[in-house]
C-alpha positions in Angstrom: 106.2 2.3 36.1 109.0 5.2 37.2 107.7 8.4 37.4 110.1 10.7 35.2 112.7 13.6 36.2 111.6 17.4 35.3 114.7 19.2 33.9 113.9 21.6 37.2 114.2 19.0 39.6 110.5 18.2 39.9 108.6 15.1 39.4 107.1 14.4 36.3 103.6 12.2 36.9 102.5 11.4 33.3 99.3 9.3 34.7 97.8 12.7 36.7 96.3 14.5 33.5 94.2 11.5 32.1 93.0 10.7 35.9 91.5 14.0 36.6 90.1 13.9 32.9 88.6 10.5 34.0 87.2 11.7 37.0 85.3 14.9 35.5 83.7 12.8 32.5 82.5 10.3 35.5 81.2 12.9 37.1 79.1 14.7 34.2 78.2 11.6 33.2 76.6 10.9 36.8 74.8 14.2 36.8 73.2 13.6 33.5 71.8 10.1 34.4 70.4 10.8 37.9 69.8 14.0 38.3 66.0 13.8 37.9 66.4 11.8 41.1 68.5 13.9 43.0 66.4 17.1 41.8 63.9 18.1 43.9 60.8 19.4 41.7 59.5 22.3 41.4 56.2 23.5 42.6 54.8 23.3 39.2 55.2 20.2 38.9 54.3 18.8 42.1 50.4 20.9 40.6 50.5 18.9 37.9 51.3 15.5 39.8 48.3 16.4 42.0 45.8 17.5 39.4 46.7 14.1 37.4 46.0 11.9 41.2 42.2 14.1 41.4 41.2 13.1 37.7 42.7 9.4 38.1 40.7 9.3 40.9 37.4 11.3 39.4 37.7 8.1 36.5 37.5 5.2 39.3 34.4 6.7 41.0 32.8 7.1 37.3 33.4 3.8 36.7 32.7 2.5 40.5 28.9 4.0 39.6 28.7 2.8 36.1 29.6 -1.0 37.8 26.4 -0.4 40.1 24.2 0.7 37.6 24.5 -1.9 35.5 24.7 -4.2 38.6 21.0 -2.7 39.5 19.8 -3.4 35.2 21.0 -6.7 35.5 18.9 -7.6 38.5 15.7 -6.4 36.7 16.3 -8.5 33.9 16.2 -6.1 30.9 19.2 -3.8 28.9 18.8 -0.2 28.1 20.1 1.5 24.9 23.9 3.0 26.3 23.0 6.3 24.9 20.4 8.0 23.1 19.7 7.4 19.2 18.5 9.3 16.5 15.8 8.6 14.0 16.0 9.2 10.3 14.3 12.2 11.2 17.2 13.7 13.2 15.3 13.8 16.4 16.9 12.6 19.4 14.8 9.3 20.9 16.0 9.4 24.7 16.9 5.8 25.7 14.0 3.0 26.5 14.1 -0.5 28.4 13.9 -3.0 25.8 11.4 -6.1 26.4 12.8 -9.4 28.5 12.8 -12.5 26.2 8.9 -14.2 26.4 9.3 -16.3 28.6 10.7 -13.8 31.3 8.2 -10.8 29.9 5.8 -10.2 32.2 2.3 -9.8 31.7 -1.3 -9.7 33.4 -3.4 -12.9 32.2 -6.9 -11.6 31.7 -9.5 -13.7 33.3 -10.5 -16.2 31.0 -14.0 -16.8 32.6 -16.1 -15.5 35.6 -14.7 -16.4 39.2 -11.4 -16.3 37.1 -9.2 -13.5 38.1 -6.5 -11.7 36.1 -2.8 -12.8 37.8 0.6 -11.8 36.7 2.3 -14.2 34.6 4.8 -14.3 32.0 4.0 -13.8 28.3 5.2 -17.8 27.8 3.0 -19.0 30.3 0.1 -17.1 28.6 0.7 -18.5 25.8 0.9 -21.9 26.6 -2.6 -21.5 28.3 -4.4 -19.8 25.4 -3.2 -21.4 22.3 -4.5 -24.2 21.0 -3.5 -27.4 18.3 -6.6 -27.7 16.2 -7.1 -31.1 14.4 -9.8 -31.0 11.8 -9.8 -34.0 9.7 -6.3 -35.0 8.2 -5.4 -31.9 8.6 -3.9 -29.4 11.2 -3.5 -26.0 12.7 -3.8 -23.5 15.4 -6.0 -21.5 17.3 -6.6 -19.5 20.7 -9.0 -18.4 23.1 -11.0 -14.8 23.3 -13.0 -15.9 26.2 -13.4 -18.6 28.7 -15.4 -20.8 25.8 -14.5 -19.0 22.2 -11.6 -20.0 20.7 -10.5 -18.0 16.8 -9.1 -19.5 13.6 -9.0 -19.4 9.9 -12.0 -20.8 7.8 -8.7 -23.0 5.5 -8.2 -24.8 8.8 -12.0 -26.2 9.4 -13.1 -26.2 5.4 -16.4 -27.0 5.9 -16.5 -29.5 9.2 -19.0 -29.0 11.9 -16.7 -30.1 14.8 -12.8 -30.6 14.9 -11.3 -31.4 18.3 -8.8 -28.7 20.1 -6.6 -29.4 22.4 -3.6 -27.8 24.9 -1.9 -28.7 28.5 -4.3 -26.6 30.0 -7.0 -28.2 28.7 -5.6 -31.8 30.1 -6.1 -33.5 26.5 -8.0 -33.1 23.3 -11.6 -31.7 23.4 -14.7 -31.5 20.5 -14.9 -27.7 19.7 -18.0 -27.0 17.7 -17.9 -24.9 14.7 -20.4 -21.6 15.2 -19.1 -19.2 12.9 -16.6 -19.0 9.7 -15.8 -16.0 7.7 -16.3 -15.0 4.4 -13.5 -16.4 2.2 -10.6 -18.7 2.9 -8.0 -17.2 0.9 -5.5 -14.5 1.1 -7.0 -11.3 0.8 -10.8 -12.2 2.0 -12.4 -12.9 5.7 -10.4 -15.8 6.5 -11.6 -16.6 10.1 -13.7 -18.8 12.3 -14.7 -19.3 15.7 -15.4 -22.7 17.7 -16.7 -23.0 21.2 -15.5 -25.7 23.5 -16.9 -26.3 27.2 -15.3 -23.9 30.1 -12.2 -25.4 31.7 -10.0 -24.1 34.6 -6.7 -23.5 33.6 -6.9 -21.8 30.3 -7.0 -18.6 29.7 -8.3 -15.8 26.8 -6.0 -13.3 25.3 -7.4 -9.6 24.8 -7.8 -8.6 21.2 -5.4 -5.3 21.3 -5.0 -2.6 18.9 -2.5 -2.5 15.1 1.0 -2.1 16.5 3.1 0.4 15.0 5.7 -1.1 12.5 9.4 -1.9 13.9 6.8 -2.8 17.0 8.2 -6.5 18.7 5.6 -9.4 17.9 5.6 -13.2 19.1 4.1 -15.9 17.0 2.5 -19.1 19.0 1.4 -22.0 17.4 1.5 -25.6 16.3 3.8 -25.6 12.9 3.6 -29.4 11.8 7.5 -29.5 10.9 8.3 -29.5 14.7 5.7 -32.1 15.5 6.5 -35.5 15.5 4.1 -37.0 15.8 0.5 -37.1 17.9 0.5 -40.2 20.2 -3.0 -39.8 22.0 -5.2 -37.7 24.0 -3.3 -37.3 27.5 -1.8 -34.2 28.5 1.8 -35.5 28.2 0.9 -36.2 25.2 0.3 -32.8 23.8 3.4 -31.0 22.3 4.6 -27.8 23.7 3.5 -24.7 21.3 6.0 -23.1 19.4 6.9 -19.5 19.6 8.9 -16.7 17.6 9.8 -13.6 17.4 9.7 -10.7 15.6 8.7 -7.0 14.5 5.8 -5.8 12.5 7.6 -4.4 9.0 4.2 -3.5 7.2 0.5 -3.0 7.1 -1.2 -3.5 3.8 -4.7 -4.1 2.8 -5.0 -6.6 0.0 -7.6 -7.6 -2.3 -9.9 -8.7 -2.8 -11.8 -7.9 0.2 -9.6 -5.4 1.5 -8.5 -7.0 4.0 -6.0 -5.3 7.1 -3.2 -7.8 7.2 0.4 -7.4 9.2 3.6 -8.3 7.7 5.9 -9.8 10.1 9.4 -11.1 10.7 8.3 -13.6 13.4 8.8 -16.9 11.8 5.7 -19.1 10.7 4.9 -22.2 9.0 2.5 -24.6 7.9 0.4 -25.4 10.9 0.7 -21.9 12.3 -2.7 -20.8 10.5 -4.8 -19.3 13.3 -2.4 -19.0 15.8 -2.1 -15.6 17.4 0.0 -13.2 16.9 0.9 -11.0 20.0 2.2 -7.7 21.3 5.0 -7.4 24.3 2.3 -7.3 26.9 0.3 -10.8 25.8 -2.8 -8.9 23.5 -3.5 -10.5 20.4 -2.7 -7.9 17.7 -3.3 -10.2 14.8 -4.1 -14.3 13.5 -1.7 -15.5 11.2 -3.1 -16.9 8.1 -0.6 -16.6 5.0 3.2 -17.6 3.5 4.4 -15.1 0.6 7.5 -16.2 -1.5 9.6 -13.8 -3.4 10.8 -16.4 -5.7 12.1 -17.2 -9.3 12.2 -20.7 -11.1 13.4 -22.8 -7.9 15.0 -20.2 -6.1 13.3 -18.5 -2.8 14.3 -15.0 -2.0 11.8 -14.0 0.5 9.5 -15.2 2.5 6.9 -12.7 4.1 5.0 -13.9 7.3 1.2 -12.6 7.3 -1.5 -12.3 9.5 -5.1 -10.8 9.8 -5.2 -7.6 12.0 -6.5 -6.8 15.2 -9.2 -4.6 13.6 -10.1 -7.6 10.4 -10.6 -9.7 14.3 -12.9 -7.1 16.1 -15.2 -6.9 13.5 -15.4 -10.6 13.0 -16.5 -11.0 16.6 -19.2 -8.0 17.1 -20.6 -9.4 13.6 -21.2 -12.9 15.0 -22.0 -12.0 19.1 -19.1 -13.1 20.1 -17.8 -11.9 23.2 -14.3 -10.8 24.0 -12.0 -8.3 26.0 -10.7 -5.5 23.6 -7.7 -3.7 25.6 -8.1 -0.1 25.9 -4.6 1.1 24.6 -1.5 -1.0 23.6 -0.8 -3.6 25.6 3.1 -3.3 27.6 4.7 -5.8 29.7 3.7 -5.4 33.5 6.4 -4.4 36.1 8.8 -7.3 37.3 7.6 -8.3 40.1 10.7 -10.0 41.6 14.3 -9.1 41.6 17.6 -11.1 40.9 20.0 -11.2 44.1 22.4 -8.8 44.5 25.9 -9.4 43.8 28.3 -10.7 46.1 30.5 -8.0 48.2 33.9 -8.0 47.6 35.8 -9.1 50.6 
């Protein structure tokens, strides 16, 4: 391109005018996208940028101790409610440990016979070694021992035999329990208990008779329902099926008729087979016998069914009444303090 002739002599440069232009938009245009970089901030900001860093790092060491303390519940083997709850009263209920599954709840086996003593065990293992399969005739149910020689029942699982035969792991096989005492009725609603005795035999062990738990209180069922029993091949002790167990919460207390009868209504699944079987608190103490299957039903429809047993206090009685001795725990029975602790984590490298 020429560059053009001024009529005063001079130069013309067309091209100068849009060159500076382009230069000054370049430049604005520079300022506007960096200049956060190239601006230094102000003290206010550097306050903020700080107080930000001290509550960023406030958050880590919450969480850092919230890691450990749920490191430390997780060794012990229970959980603990997150924060506290409250009941439909509108009082606050301050947080509680909530009971290990049975067979990792521990309890204190009561001694089950003289030269016997009480050792800490889990609520499984007691179980195992107090509750029995009772076979009296064709038919079959449960049962468990109160002392070193006493086993309880219902009077519907003996009817009106003399001797059935009993038998658990702990006891190595099946052995002839004599009938010495049988209750009142046999029915819902009436005295529906009985007591054998067997021979004394290391290994067993007696369950105390404990006091009514308080409904919503955790309960276990142990027993010998016949739909999960195949079949019974002989006498030996690997023979013997394993006792069953559930578990549940006490919903009710009622009294029914016609005897007036203290019975528990429970969630803790039961069955045919189940009669006499115990039913237990969190610490192992026999707070009931379960007896009874209630159906809320129409036609051929089933709405409910309501798991019952004979209370704690129906039990008592039964025993002074005949001379039967037994251990009757003072206050409700809890689980005893773990008494070993999971491994600790791993440091991080």
């Amino acid at each position: 391109m020429e560059d053009g002739i001024t009529g005063d002599g001079g130069v013309r440069r067309p091209w100068r005018s849009p060159a500076v232009a382009c230069a000054l938009a370049g430049t604005a245009l520079l300022v506007l996208l960096f200049g956060h970089i190239l601006r230094y901030p102000a003290a206010g900001a550097r306050a903020d940028e700080s107080g930000a860093l001290e509550a960023q790092r406030q958050t880590n060491q919450a969480l850092r101790d919230q890691l450990a303390r749920l490191r430390k519940a997780a060794a012990s083997a229970t959980c603990q409610a997150p924060t506290p709850v409250s009941s439909p009263h509108g009082a606050s209920v301050e947080p509680a440990l909530l009971p290990p599954a049975p067979a990792r709840t521990p309890v204190v086996e009561p001694a089950a016979g003289p030269g016997r003593p009480a050792a800490p065990g889990t609520l499984a293992g007691l179980l195992d070694r107090a509750t029995v399969l009772v076979l009296a005739g064709d038919s079959l149910g449960s049962g468990f021992f109160v002392s070193d020689r006493a086993i309880v029942t219902n009077h519907h699982v003996v009817g009106d035999l003399r001797e059935v035969r009993v038998g658990n792991k702990a006891l190595g096989g099946f052995e002839p329990a004599r009938v010495v005492a049988v209750g009142a009725g046999d029915t819902r609603g009436t005295e529906d208990l009985a007591v054998l005795e067997v021979e004394p035999k290391a290994g067993t062990a007696a369950l105390q008779v404990g006091a009514v738990p308080e409904r919503l209180d955790p309960v276990t069922a142990a027993g010998y329902p016949g739909a999960v029993l195949e079949t019974i091949k002989g006498a030996s002790a690997s023979d013997l099926p394993e006792a069953n167990f559930s578990q549940g919460i006490l919903t009710s207390r009622q009294i029914q008729a016609p005897a007036g009868i203290g019975t528990l209504i429970h969630t803790a699944q039961i069955g045919h087979g189940n009669s006499g079987g115990p039913l237990v608190d969190a610490g192992g103490c026999a707070v009931g016998v379960n007896s009874w299957l209630s159906f809320d039903a129409q036609d051929d429809t089933v709405f409910s069914t309501y798991f019952q047993a004979l209370d704690a206090g129906e039990l008592r009685k039964f025993l002074h009444a005949h001379g039967v001795a037994f251990t009757a725990a003072a206050a409700p029975c809890r689980p005893a303090a773990p008494t070993a602790t999971a491994a600790a984590p791993p440091a991080r490298p």
